[in-house]
N, C-alpha and C positions, 0 to 999 in steps of 0.2 A: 544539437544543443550547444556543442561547445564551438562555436561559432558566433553564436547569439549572443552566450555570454561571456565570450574571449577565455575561454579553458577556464573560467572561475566555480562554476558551476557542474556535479556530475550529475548523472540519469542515470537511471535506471527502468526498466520497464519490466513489471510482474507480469507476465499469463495471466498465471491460475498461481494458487498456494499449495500446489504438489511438486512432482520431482523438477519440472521444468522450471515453475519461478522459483524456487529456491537453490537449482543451478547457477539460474541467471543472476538470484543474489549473490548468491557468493565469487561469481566467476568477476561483477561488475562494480559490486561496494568496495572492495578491498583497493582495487587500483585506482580509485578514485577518494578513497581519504584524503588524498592533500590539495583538494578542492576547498572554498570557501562554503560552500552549502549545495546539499544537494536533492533532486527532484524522486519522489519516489513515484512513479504513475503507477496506478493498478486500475486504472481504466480496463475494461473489458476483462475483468479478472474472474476468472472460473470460478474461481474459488477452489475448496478443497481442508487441508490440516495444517499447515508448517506456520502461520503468520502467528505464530508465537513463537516461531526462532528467529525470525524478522526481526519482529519486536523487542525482542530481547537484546539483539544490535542496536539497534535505532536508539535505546533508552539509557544505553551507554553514557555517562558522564565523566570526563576528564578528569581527576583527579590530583592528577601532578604531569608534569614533563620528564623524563630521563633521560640525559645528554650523557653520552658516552667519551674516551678519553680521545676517540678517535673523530671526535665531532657528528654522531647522529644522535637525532632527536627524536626521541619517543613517548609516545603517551603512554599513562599508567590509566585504567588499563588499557593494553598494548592495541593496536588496530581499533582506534575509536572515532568518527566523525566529529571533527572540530570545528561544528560553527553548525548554523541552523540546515531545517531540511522542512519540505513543505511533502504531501501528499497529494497527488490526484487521482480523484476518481467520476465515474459515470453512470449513468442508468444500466451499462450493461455488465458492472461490476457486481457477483452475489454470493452470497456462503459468504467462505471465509474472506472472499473480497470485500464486505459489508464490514466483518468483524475486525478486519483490522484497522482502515480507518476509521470506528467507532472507539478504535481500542486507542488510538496518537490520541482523537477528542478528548476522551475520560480522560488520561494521565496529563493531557493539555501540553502533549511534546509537539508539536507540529499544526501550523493550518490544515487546512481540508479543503482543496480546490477541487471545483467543479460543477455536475449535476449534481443531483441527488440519483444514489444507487438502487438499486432493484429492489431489496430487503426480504429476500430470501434465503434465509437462515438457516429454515430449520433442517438439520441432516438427515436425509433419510439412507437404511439399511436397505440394501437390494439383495439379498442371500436367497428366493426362494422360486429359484427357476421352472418355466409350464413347459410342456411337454411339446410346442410349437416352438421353443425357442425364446420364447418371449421372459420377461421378468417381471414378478411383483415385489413393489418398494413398498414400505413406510416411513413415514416421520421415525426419529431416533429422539436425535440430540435440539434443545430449540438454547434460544441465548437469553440470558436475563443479567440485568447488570443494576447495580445502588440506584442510578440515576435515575434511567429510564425505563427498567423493569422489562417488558416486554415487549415493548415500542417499535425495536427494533424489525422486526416478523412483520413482513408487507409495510411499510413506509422506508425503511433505508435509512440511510445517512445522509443527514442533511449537511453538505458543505460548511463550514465558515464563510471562504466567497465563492459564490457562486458564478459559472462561468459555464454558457451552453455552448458545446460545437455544435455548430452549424450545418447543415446536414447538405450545403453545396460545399464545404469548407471540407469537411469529410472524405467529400465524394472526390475530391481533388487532391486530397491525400496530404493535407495544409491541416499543421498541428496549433497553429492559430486560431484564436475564437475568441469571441465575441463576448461581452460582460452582462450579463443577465439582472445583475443586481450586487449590491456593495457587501461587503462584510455585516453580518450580522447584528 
C-alpha cells in the first residue's frame, strides 16, 4: 500500500475482532497516525467482540493541536487520526465483521468499500458439550439498530461503493479489483 500511495496512506488489515485483530490494531494504527488517511480492510473478518474498541479509535475527532516548547505537535485527544479513513469489506466478512462496518455507515464516519458481507450476526453460545466430543450451540445475541432494525441478520452490509474481487484477481494474490457499480 505504501508504495501505491507514496507513504500517504496507512492499512491496516483486521482478521477477526478477537485477540488477533485487535493486536493487529493496535500494533499498526498508532504508527501510522501521521499518515493522510487511512485503509481499514476487514475483508475476511471472523468476526468475533472487540470492534467496539476500534471504533471507539476510529470516531476520535481532533479537537485542538499541542505544540510543545521543544517543537512537537500533538493532537488533543492525544493519538487520533488526522484526516479521513475508508473501510473494506467482503462477502466473507461476518459477526462482528458485519457490525462494524454497519457501525462507520450509522455514525456516517467512513465509506464502505466493497462486496456486500455475509450478514451473520447473530452470536451464538456453544457452552453445552456431548459426550463424543462434539458441541451444541445456540443463537445468543442478534443485532438491531434505529435504522434498519433487523436487516442486518442474512443480507449484510451493503457497501457505499461497491467493488468485487475478482476471483482470478484473487487467485493471483492481486489486491486490485474491479468496480462492480458506482456509489450509492
Amino acid at each position: 500500500m505504501a508504495e501505491r500511495t507514496g507513504g500517504k496512506i496507512g492499512y491496516i488489515h483486521l482478521p477477526d475482532m478477537m485477540k488477533d485483530g485487535l493486536t493487529r490494531f493496535d500494533t499498526w494504527f498508532y504508527p501510522q497516525l501521521d499518515k493522510e488517511g487511512m485503509i481499514v480492510d476487514a475483508r475476511w473478518n471472523l468476526g468475533g467482540f472487540v470492534s467496539q474498541l476500534v471504533l471507539e479509535r476510529l470516531r476520535r475527532k481532533i479537537v485542538s493541536f499541542d505544540r510543545s516548547r521543544g517543537g512537537g505537535v500533538y493532537t488533543y485527544p492525544y493519538r487520533t487520526l488526522n484526516g479521513p479513513f475508508v473501510v473494506l469489506t467482503n462477502e466473507f466478512a461476518g459477526s462482528d465483521g458485519d457490525i462494524f462496518p454497519t457501525s462507520v455507515q450509522l455514525e456516517k464516519l467512513a465509506p464502505v468499500i466493497g462486496t456486500r458481507s455475509w450478514g451473520g450476526v447473530v452470536g451464538i453460545r456453544g457452552d453445552k458439550p456431548l459426550v463424543d466430543g462434539g458441541m451444541v450451540t445456540e443463537p445468543e445475541a442478534a443485532w438491531w439498530d434505529p435504522q434498519q432494525g433487523w436487516a442486518l441478520e442474512n443480507r449484510g452490509v451493503i457497501p457505499d461503493i461497491e467493488i468485487d474481487n475478482r476471483p482470478e484477481e484473487v487467485a493471483r494474490g492481486s489486491t486490485r479489483s474491479s468496480i462492480a457499480a458506482s456509489r450509492k
